[in-house]
C-alpha positions as CSV (number, residue, x, y, z in Angstrom):
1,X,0.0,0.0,0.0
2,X,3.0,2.4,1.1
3,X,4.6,1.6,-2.7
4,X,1.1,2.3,-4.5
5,X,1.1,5.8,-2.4
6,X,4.6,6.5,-3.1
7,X,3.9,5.9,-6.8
8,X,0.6,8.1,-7.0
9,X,2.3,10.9,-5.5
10,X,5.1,11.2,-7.7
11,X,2.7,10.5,-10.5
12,X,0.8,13.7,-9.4
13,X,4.1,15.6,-8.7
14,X,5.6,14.5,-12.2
15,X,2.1,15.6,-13.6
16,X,2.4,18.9,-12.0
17,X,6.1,19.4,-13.2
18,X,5.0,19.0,-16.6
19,X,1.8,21.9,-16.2
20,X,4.0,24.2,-15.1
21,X,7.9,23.6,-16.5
22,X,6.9,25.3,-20.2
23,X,6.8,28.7,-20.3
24,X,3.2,29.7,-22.2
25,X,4.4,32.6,-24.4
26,X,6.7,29.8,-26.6
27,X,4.0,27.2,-26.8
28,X,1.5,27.0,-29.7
29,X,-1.7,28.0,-28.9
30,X,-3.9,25.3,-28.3
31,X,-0.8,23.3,-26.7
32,X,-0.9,27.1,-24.3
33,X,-4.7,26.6,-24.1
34,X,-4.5,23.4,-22.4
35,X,-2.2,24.0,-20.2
36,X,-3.6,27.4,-18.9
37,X,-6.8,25.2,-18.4
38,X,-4.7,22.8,-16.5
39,X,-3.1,25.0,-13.9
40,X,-6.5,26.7,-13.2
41,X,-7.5,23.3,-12.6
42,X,-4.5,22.8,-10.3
43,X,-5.4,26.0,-8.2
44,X,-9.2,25.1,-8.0
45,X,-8.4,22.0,-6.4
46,X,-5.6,23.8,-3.9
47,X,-8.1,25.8,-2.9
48,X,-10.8,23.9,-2.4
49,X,-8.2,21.0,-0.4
50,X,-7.6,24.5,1.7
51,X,-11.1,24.4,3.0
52,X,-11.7,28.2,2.1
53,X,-14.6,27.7,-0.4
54,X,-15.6,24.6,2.2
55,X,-16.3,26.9,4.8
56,X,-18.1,29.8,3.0
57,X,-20.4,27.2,1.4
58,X,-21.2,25.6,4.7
59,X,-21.8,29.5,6.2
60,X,-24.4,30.3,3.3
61,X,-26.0,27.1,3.7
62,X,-27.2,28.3,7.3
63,X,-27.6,31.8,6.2
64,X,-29.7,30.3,3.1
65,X,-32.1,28.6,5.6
66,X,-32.5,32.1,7.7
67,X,-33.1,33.8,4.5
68,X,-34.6,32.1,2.1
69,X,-38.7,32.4,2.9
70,X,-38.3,36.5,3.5
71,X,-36.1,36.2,-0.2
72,X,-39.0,34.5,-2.1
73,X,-41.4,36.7,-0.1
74,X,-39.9,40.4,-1.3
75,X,-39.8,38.7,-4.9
76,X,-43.1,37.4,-4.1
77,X,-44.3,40.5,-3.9
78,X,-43.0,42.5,-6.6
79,X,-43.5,39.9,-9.3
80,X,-47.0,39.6,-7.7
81,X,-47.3,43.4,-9.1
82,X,-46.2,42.4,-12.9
83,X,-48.6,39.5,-12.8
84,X,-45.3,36.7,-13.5
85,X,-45.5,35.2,-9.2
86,X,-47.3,31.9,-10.6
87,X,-43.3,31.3,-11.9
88,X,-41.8,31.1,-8.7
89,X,-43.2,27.7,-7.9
90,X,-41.9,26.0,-11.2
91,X,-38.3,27.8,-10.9
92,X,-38.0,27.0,-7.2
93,X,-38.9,23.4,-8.6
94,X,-36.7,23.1,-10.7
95,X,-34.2,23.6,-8.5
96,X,-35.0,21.3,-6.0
97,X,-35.4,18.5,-8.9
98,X,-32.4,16.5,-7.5
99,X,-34.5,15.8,-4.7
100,X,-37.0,14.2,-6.4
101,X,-40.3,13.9,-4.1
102,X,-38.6,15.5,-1.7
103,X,-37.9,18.3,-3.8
104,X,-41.7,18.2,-4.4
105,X,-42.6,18.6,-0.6
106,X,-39.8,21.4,0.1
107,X,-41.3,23.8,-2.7
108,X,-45.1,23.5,-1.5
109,X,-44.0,24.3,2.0
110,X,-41.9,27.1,1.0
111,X,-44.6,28.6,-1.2
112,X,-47.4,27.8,1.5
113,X,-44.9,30.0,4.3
114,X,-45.0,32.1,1.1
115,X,-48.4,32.8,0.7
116,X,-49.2,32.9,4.3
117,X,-46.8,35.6,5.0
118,X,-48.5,39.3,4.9
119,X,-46.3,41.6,4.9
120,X,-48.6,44.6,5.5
121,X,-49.2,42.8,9.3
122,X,-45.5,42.6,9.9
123,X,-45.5,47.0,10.7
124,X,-42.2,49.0,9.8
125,X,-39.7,47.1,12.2
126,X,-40.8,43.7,11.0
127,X,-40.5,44.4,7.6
128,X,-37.3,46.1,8.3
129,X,-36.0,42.7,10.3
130,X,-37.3,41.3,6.9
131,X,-35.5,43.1,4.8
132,X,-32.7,42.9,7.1
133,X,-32.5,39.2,7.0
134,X,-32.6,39.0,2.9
135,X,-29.4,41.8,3.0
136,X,-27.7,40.2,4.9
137,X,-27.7,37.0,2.6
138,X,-26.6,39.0,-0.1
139,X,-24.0,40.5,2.3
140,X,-22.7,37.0,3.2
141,X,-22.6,36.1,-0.8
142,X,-20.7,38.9,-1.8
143,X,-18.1,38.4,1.2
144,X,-17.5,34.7,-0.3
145,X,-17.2,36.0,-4.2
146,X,-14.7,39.1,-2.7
147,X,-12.6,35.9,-0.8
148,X,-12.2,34.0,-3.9
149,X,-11.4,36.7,-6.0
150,X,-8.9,38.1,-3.3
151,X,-10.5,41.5,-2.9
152,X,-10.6,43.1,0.9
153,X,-12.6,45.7,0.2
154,X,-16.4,46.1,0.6
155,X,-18.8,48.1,-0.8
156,X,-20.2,50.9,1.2
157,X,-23.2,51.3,2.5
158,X,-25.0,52.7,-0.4
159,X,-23.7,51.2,-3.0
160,X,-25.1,48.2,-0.9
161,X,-28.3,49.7,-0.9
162,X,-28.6,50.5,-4.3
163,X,-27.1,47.7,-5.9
164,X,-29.2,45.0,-3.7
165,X,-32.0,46.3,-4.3
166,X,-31.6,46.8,-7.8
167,X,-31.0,43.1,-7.7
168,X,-34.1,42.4,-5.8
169,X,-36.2,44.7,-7.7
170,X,-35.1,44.1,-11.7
171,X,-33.4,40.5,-11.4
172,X,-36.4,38.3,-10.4
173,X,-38.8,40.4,-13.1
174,X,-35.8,39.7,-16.0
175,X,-35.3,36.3,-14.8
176,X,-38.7,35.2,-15.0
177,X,-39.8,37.4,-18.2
178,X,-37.4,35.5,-19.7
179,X,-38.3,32.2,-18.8
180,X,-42.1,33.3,-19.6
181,X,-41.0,34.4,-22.8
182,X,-39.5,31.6,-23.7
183,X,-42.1,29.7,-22.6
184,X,-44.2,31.7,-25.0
185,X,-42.3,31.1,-27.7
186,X,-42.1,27.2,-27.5
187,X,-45.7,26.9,-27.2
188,X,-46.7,29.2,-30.2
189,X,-48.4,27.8,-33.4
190,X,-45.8,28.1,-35.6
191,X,-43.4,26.3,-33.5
192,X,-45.1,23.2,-32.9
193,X,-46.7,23.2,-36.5
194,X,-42.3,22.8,-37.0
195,X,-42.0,19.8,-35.0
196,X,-43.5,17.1,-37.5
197,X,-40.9,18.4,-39.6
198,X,-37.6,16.6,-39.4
199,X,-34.6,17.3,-38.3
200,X,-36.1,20.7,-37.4
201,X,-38.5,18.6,-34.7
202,X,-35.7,16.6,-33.2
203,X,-33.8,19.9,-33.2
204,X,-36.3,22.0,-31.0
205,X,-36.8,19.4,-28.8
206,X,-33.4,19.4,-28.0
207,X,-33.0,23.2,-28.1
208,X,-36.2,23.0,-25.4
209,X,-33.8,20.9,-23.1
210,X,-30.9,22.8,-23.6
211,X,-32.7,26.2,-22.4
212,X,-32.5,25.6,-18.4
213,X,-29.0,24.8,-19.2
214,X,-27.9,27.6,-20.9
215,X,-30.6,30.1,-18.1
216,X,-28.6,28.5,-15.3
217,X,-25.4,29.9,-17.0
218,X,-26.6,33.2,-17.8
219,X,-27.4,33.3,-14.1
220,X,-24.1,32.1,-12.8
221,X,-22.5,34.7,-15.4
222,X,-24.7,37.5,-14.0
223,X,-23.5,36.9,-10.5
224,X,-19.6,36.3,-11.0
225,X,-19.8,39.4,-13.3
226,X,-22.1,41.9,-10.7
227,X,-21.2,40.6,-7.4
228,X,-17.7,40.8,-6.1
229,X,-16.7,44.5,-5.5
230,X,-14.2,44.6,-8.5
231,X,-14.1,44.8,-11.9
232,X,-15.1,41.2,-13.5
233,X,-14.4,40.6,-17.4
234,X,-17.5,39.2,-19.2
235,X,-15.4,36.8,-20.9
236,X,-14.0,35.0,-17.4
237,X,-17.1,35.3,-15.9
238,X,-19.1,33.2,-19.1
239,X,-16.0,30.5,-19.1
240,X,-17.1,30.3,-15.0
241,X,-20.7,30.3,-15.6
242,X,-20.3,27.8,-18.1
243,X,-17.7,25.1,-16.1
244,X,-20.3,25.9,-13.2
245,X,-23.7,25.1,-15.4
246,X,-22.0,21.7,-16.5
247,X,-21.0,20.5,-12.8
248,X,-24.4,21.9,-11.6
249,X,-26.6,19.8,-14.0
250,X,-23.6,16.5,-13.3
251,X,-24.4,17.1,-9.4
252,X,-28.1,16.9,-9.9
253,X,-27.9,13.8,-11.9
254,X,-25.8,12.4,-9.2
255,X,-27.5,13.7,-6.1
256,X,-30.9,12.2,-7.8
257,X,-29.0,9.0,-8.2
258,X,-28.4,9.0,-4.7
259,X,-31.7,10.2,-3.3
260,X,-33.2,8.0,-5.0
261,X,-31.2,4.5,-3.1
262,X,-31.5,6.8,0.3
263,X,-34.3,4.4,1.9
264,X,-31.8,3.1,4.9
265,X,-31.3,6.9,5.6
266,X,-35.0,7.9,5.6
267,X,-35.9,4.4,7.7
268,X,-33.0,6.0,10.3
269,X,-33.9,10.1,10.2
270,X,-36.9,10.0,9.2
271,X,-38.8,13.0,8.9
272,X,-35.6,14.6,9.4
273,X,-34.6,12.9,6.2
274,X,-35.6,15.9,3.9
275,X,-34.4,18.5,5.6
276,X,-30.7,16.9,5.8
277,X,-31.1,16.5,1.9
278,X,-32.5,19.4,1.3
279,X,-29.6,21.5,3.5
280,X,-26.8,19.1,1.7
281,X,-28.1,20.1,-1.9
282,X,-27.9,23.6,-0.5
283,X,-24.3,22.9,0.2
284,X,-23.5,21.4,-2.9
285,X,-25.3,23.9,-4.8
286,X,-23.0,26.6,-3.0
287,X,-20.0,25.3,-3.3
288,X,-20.4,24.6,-7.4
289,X,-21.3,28.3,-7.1
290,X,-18.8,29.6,-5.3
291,X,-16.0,27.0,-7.9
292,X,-17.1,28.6,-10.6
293,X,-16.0,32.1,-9.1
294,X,-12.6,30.9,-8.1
295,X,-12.2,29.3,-11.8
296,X,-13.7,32.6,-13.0
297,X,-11.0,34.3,-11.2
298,X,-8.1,32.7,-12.3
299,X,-9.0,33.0,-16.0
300,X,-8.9,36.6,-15.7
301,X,-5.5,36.4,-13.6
302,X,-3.5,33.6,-14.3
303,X,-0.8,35.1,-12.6
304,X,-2.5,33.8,-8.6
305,X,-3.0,30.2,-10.2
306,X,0.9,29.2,-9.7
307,X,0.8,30.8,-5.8
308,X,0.3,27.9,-3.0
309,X,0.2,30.9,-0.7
310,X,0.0,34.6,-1.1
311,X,3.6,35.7,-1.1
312,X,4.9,38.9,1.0
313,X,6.6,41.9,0.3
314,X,9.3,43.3,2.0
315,X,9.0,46.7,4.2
316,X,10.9,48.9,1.6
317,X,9.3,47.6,-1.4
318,X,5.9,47.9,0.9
319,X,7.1,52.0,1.1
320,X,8.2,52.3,-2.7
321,X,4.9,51.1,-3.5
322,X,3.2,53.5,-1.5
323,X,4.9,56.4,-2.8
324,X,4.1,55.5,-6.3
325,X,0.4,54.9,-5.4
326,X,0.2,58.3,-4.1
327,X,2.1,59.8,-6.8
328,X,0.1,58.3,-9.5
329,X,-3.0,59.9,-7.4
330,X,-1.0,63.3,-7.1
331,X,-0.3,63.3,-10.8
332,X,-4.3,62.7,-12.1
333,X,-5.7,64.6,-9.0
334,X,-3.7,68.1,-9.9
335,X,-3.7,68.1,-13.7
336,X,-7.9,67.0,-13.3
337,X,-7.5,63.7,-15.0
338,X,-9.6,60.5,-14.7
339,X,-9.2,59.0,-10.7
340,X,-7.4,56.2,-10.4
341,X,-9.2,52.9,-9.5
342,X,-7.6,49.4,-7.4
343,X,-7.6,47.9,-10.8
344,X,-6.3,50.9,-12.6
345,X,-3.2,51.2,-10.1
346,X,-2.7,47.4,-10.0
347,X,-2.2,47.4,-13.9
348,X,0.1,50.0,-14.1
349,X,2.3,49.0,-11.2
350,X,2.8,45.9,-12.7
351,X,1.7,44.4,-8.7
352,X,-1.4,42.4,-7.5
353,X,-4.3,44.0,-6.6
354,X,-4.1,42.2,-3.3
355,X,-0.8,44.1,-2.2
356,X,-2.0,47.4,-3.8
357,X,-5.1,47.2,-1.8
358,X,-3.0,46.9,2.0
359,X,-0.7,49.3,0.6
360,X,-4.0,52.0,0.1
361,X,-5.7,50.8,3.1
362,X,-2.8,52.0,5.8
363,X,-2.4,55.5,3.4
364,X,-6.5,55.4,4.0
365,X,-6.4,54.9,7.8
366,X,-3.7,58.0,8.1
367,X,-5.9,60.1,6.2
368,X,-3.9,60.6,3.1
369,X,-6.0,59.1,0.8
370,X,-10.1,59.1,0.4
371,X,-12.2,56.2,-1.6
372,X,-15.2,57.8,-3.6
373,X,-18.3,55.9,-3.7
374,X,-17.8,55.4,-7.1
375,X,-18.5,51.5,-8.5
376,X,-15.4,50.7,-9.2
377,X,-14.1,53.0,-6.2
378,X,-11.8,55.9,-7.4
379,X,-9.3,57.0,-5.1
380,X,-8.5,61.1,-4.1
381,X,-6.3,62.9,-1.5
382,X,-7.3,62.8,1.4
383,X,-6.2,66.4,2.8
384,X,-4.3,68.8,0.4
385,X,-1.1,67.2,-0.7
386,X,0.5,70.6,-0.8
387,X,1.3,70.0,3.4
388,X,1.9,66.5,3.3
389,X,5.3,65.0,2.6
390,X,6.6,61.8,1.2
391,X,8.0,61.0,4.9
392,X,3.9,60.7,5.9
393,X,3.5,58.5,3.5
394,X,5.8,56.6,4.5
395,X,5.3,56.6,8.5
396,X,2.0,55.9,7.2
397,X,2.6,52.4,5.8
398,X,4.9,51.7,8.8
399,X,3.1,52.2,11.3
400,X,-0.2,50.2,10.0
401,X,-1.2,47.1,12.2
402,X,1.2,48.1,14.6
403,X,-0.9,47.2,18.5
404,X,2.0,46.8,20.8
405,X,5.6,47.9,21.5
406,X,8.6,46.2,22.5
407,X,9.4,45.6,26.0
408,X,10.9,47.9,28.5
409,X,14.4,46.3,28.9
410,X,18.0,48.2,27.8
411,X,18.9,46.3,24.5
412,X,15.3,46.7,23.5
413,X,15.3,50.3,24.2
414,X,18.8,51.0,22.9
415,X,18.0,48.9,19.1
416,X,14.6,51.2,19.1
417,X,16.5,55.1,19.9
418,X,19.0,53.4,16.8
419,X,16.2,52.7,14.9
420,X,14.2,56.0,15.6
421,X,17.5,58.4,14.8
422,X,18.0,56.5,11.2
423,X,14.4,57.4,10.7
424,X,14.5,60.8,11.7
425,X,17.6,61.4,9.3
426,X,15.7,59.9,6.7
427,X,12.5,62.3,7.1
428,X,14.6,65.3,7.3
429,X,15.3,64.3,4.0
430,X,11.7,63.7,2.6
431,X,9.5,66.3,4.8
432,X,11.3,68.6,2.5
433,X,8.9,66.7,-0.6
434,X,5.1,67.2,-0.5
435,X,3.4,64.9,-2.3
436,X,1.9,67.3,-5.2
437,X,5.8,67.6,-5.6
438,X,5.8,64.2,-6.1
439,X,3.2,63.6,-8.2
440,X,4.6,66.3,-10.3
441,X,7.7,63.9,-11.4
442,X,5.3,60.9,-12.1
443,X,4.9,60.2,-15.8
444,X,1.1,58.7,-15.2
445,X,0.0,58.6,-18.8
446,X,-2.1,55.9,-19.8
447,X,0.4,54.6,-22.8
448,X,3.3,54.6,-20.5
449,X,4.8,50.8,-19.9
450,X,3.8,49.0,-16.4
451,X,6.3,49.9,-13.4
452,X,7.7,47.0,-11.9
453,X,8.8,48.0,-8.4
454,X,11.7,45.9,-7.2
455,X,13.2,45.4,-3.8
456,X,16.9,46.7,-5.1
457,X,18.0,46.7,-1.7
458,X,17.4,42.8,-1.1
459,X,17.4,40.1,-4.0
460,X,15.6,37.8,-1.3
461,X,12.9,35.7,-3.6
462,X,9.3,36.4,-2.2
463,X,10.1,40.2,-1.6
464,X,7.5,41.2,-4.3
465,X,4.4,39.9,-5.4
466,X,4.4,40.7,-8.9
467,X,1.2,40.0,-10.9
468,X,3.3,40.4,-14.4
């Protein structure tokens, strides 16, 4: 058994040798193609082996259960006003359709808590808590999409507002227009009149089974494009929607397969039986969405796939990068050009947006720098840079996280005086440049090459996390 494990494993290492020894740039391009597609394959399956999507599927599944009657009864409601609400039964069917009669039984007792719920009883706190409770799925939802796509940064509180509730309002009237459309469409004279024609006939009938497929990825596009708080590509968020659609209609064919031998597991929970299937689809359901995100990330930046871990950067390329972030922003702010955005800065510094974003957090937290509520935020001084200087940028970025001291004792005290008199000698030097002087030297123009900032003082591998 030890010789068959020792084998596997350097089967898999050999394997993974072979994904990532050739450099893409000299490969053809379909032999490129496939091996792209194999190291986002690799990095899905390190991250799911981390646990990190594990846990965030298994926190939505309980926040799911919380949320999901006061969900369907807001959408209730205002589909209720464009005469579609018949449709949620169907969809929410549909859905549940790995469960087979169980799937049956969860829908009518969702739609009878449905029905039974009046809102106009519940007075303006308990349709607050209502609305509450629906946010703050939504919340959770786009906290897992921001983890997988590496992004710390949340939106505020209106662009909460307004974006969830353009969600709530418009999504479930497109979704099931759509689906009534289509619907419409499959049923009209014509159409069927076509179906004793062949191949046309065998062709619509396939085209009529291929429609829930191809809904369920225009869903699963929508959301990896609109939820996480960053700029998402149409084209990464399709290839996710797409790998996601195809494991979500393999899952449901499995799960049905296995609901359907469950009998020992009913005779043993009983009536608990459906609700432990029902809350395992749930999870399964999750964590196919929350797959498709990672994947969805890594096609737009192929760069994170080959990182087991986030690497670090060193203290002085952690201070070189902040005075080119806020000399980029000096540059745009004082001859009144575009902002510059996370993504924006990450591109031209040649530097993940990851690092970038703890970089702009500490300037943030001293005050130098201000976020807009702009969707993708846009980043502006944050008091004149006329009186601030390149050493408060840089005592900025030092002194972030910092929560306790050293201890009391002579060597400790003696390294920190040493330490404090090299720093005062170098912010003699720049107090005496403000940062509109700064930004002033900064050739910022939107043609000029990607900066590549370089620990010069150390050639320590892992200084820089460089997403070029």
């Amino acid at each position: 058994m030890t010789d068959q494990t020792s084998r596997l494993m350097n089967w898999v290492e050999r394997q993974r040798e072979a994904v990532w020894h050739d450099d893409l740039k000299a490969q053809p391009k379909p032999r490129a193609t496939l091996l792209s597609a194999a190291r986002i394959a690799f990095a899905v399956v390190r991250d799911l082996a981390r646990g990190d999507l594990n846990l965030w599927a298994m926190s939505l599944v309980y926040t799911t259960l919380l949320s999901l009657v006061p969900l369907l009864a807001i959408s209730f409601s205002i589909l209720k006003g464009f005469g579609v609400h018949n449709q949620i039964e169907p969809m929410l069917g549909q859905l549940l359709a790995p469960l087979g009669d169980r799937g049956i039984e969860i829908t009518q007792n969702i739609i009878g808590f449905v029905e039974n719920m009046k809102v106009g009883v519940l007075g303006s706190l308990g349709f607050a808590l209502l609305f509450y409770t629906v946010i703050s799925l939504m919340q959770k939802i786009e906290r897992a999409f921001n983890k997988a796509w590496r992004v710390s940064r949340e939106r505020t509180l209106g662009q909460r507002f307004r974006d969830y509730l353009s969600v709530l309002m418009i999504g479930p009237v497109l979704v099931f227009s759509a689906m009534g459309i289509t619907a419409t469409v499959m049923s009209a004279p014509v159409i069927e009149s076509m179906n004793a024609f062949e191949p046309i006939g065998q062709t619509l009938k396939i085209a009529g089974r291929l429609v829930p497929f191809f809904m369920i990825v225009a869903a699963f596009t929508f959301l990896y494009a609109f939820i996480p708080n960053t700029r998402v590509k149409i084209g990464p968020a399709l290839v996710g929607g797409l790998i996601a659609g195809v494991l979500w209609n393999g899952a449901g064919w499995l799960f049905a397969s296995f609901v359907v031998g469950s009998a020992n597991y009913t005779a043993i929970y009983s009536a608990f039986a459906t609700l432990i299937f029902f809350m395992i689809w749930l999870y399964i359901g999750w964590l196919i969405l929350l797959t498709g995100a990672s994947i969805a990330f890594y096609v737009q930046n192929p760069a994170y796939a080959g990182n087991a871990r986030p690497t670090g950067i060193s203290h002085h390329a952690r201070e070189a990068l902040a005075l080119a972030v806020v000399a980029l922003i000096s540059h745009n702010f004082y001859r009144n050009k575009t902002p510059w955005t996370l993504d924006g800065l990450s591109s031209r510094l040649n530097q993940r947006s990851d690092v970038i974003d703890s970089v702009m957090t500490a300037l943030e937290r001293s005050g130098l720098l201000k976020s807009t509520g702009d969707a993708p935020a846009t980043f502006l001084p944050g008091r004149p840079f006329e009186e601030a200087t390149a050493g408060d940028a840089l005592r900025a970025v030092r002194g972030d996280g910092d929560v306790s001291t050293l201890g009391g004792g002579e060597p400790e005290g003696r390294m920190t005086r040493l330490l404090d008199e090299a720093e005062a000698r170098a912010n003699a030097v720049l107090a005496a440049i403000s940062l509109k002087e700064l930004g002033q030297a900064a050739p910022a123009e939107a043609d000029s090459p990607p900066v590549a900032l370089h620990d010069a003082s150390s050639g320590r591998r892992g200084d820089v996390s460089s997403a070029g």
